[in-house]
C-alpha positions as CSV (number, residue, x, y, z in Angstrom):
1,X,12.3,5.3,1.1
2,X,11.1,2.1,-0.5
3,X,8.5,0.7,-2.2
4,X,5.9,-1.1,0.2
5,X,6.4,-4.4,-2.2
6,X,10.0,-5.0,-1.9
7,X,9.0,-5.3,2.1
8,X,9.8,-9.1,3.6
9,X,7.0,-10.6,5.9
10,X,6.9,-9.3,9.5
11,X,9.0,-5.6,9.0
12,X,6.9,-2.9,9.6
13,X,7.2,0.9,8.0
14,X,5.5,4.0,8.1
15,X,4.0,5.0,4.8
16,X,5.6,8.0,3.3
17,X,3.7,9.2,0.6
18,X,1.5,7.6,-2.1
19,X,1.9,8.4,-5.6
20,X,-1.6,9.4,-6.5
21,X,-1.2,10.5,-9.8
22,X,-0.3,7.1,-10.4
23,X,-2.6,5.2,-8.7
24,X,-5.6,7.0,-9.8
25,X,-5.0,8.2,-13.7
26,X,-5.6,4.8,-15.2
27,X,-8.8,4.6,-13.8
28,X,-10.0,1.3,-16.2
29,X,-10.9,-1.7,-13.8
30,X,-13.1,1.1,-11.3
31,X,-15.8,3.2,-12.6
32,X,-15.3,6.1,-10.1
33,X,-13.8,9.0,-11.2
34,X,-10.1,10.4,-9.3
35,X,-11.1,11.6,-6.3
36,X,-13.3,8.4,-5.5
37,X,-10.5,6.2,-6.5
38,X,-8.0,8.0,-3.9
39,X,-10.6,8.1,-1.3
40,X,-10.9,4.4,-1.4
41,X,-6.9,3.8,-1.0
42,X,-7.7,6.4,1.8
43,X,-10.4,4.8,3.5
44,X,-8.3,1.6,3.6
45,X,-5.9,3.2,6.1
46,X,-3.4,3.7,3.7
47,X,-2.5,7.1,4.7
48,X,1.0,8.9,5.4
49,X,2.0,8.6,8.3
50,X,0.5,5.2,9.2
51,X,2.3,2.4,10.0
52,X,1.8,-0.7,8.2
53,X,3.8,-4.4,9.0
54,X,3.8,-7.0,6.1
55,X,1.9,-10.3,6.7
56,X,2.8,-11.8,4.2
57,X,5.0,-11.4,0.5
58,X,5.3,-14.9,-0.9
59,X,8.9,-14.5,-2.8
60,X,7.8,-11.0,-4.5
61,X,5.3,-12.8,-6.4
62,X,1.4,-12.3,-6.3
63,X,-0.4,-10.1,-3.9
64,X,0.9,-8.6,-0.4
65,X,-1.2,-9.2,3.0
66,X,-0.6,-6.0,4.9
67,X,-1.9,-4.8,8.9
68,X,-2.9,-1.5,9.0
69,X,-4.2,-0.4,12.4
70,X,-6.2,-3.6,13.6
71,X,-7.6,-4.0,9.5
72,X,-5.6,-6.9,7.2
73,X,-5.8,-5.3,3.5
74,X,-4.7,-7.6,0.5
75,X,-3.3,-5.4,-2.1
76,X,-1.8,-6.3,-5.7
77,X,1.9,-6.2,-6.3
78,X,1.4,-3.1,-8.4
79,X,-0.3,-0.9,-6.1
80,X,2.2,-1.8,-3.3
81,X,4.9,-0.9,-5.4
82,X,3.5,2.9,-5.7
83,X,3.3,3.5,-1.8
84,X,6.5,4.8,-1.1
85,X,7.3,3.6,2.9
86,X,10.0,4.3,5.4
87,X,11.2,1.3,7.0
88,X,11.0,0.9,10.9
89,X,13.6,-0.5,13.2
90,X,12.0,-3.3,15.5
């Protein structure tokens, strides 16, 4: 397993699990408490099992584009680095 930010543009991977405690403790920049912020990283389509293919990761810098389903969801570096994926063979 790996981290959905060290993906290159164009592999795909199935998301693996999502470390929630980390995603959701520091709740600062929402004003939702845990559950809503989880349900929000849910309602995105980032759930295990899904698979996911990178659009774009411009040299591991800034944020990621990434397909889930038929949605495109920008995410920052640091959120993709907490969803834990499994790569895919083409």
């Amino acid at each position: 397993m790996v981290p959905l930010g060290l993906l290159a543009a164009g592999e795909k991977a199935e998301v693996a699990e999502t470390k929630m405690e980390e995603l959701i403790s520091p709740c600062t920049k929402c004003q939702c408490d845990k559950s809503g912020c989880f349900s929000r990283i849910e309602d995105m389509g980032l759930r295990a099992g899904k698979t996911v293919e990178i659009l774009n990761n411009h040299r591991g810098q800034g944020v990621l584009l990434v397909k889930v389903d038929e949605s495109r969801i920008a995410m920052n570096r640091g959120m993709a680095m907490k969803i834990m994926v499994r790569r895919k063979d083409a």
